[in-house]
C-alpha positions, 0 to 999 in steps of 0.5 A, a space after each residue: 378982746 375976742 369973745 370966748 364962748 367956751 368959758 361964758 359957757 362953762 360959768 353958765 353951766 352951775 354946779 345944780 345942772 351938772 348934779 341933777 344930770 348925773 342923777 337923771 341918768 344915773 352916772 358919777 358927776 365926775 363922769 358926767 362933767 368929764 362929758 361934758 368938758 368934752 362935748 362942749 368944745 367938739 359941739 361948738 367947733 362943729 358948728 364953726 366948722 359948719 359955719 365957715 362957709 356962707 351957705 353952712 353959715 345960713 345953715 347954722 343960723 337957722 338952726 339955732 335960731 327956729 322956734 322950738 329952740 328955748 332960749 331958758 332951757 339951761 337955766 330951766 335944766 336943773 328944775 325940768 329934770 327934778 321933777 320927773 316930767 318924763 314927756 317933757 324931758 323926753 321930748 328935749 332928747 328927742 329936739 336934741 336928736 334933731 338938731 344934732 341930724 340939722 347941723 351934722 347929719 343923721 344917726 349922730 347921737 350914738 356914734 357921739 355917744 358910743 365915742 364919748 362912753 369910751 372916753 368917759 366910762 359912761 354907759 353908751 346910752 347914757 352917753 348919748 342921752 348926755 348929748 341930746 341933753 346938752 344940744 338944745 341946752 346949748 343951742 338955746 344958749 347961743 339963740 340968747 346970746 344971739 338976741 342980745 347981741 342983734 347978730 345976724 347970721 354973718 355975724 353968728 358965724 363970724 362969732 363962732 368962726 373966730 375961736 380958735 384959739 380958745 378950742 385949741 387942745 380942746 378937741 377930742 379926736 374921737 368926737 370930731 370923728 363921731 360928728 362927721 368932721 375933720 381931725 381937731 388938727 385939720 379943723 382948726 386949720 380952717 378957723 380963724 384966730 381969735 379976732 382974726 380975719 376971715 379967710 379969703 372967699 368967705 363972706 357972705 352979705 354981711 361980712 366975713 367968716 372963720 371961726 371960734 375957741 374952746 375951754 372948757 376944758 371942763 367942768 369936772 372938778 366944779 361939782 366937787 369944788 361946790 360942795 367943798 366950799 360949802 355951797 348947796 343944801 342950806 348947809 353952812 359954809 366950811 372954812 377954804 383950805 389953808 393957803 398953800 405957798 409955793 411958786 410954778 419953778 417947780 410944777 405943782 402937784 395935786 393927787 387924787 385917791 385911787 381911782 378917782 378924779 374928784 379934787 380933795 381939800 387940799 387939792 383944791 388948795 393947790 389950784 387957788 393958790 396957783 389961780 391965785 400967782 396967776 392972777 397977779 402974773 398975767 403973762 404965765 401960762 400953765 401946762 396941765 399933766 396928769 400922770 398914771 400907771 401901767 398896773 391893770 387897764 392902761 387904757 383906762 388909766 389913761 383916761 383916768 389921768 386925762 379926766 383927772 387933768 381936765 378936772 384940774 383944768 376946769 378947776 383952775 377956771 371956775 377960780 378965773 384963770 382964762 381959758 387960753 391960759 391953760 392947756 392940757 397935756 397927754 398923759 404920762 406913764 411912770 414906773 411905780 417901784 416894787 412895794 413903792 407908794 403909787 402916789 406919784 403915779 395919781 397926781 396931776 401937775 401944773 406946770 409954768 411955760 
């Protein structure tokens, strides 16, 4: 079975790092693990794109495999972040800031970061420091990976090349764009299946070449599912929710208050309980669908609806659901009644295929 960095990714991402982040820059969890869920599949398929060619291959592996890149920086995030080392985590920023410009060239980090505030609600620059956060955060995560497999560069690049599958719905074309790369479409295009072969023309010395996939769909509900389970703090841990039964014949809905797009308890009930038919049905899928409004901003109901559905996503993940189990839908608009309850018009609904 193909490997899916995506998802090893997201599991090594805790619940610590995304908080101390949020705190460091001062933005929601929920908006920095919406960031997050986005910038991850867009880094990791930029750099398959990259690498689908011998020369961006050797490129690639260069780059994530020089001597600055700190193969414990994930780990180590949290606690660098904590204790307020101002020159220490400004010169991560500044190794980020570089290789983001060594891989897709220079003056990235705003663009990426102007793109991803949009989506996010983010403040541009906060957006662009979640970037340069997260660059050498990942790089220095593949460098390990990299070591403990013995991969050389084709390798590498056959790793990040065979992917695809995984990053399929994952790319945001707003980040793609603002990485100086091709539509998520047309980029996946020219990416190999997951274990698939590598295009004709794309080998290198080592073998050949094409390219990787994509969850991660997020981390956005994983902050909110770790303090409702109980974790951190020292805290004893709460009673889960009651089971909730149901079958996917009819989608199941989880809602959220007005205006947010953390997960409640009983929402969080809803996606074990789906996690938990999918684990004894191993050939159903799910759609993920969040629904809004058009009352005030209908653009930003939209990527409110989005950011909900993607919480629901990486919900349904850190409850191990496979990554290429899940896809996540455009949001839908619905007519709330005059005097209606609007309920319906803040629900995500997951729904078998």
């Amino acid at each position: 079975m193909a490997t899916n960095l995506l998802e090893m990714l997201m599991r090594a991402i805790t619940p610590a790092t995304t908080k101390s982040v949020s705190d460091h820059l001062g933005e929601s969890q929920a908006g920095v693990q919406s960031g997050l869920a986005l910038l991850l599949p867009s880094l990791l398929g930029g750099l398959a794109s990259k690498a689908s060619t011998p020369a961006g291959a050797s490129s690639v592996f260069s780059a994530l495999t020089e001597p600055r890149v700190d193969t414990d920086l994930l780990g180590t995030l949290s606690s660098l972040l904590v204790s307020g080392r101002g020159s220490a985590i400004a010169n991560v920023g500044s190794i980020g800031n570089a290789q983001l410009a060594s891989v897709f060239g220079a003056d990235k980090a705003v663009g990426l970061g102007t793109a991803l505030a949009g989506i996010t609600g983010m403040k541009p620059g906060n957006a662009g420091s979640l970037a340069t956060l997260v660059v050498p955060a990942l790089f220095g995560w593949l460098k390990k990976l990299i070591g403990e497999r013995g991969l050389n560069a084709t390798r590498t690049a056959e790793l990040l090349v065979g992917q695809r599958d995984h990053l399929a719905g994952q790319l945001d074309p707003a980040l793609t764009k603002a990485l100086g790369l091709a539509a998520p479409s047309a980029l996946l295009a020219g990416l190999a299946p997951a274990g698939g072969a590598a295009p004709a023309g794309a080998t290198g010395s080592g073998g050949g070449l094409r390219w990787f996939p994509w969850l991660v769909a997020a981390l956005l509900a994983i902050g909110a599912l770790w303090s409702l389970l109980g974790a951190g703090g020292g805290a004893p841990a709460t009673a889960s929710p009651p089971a909730v039964a149901f079958d996917l014949k009819v989608p199941a809905k989880v809602y959220f208050e007005t205006g947010k797009s953390e997960i409640s308890a009983e929402g969080v009930a809803v996606v074990q309980a789906v996690a938990g038919l999918l684990a004894r049905d191993k050939a159903t899928r799910v759609d993920v669908t969040g629904y809004t409004d058009k009352t005030g901003d209908a653009t930003a109901n939209q990527d409110l609806a989005k950011n909900r559905a993607l919480g629901v996503q990486a919900a349904l993940v850190a409850a191990g659901v496979g990554t290429d189990r899940i896809a996540t839908r455009p949001p839908i608009f619905v007519e709330i009644g005059a005097g209606g309850a609007d309920a319906e018009a803040r629900r995500v609904e997951i729904t078998a295929r």
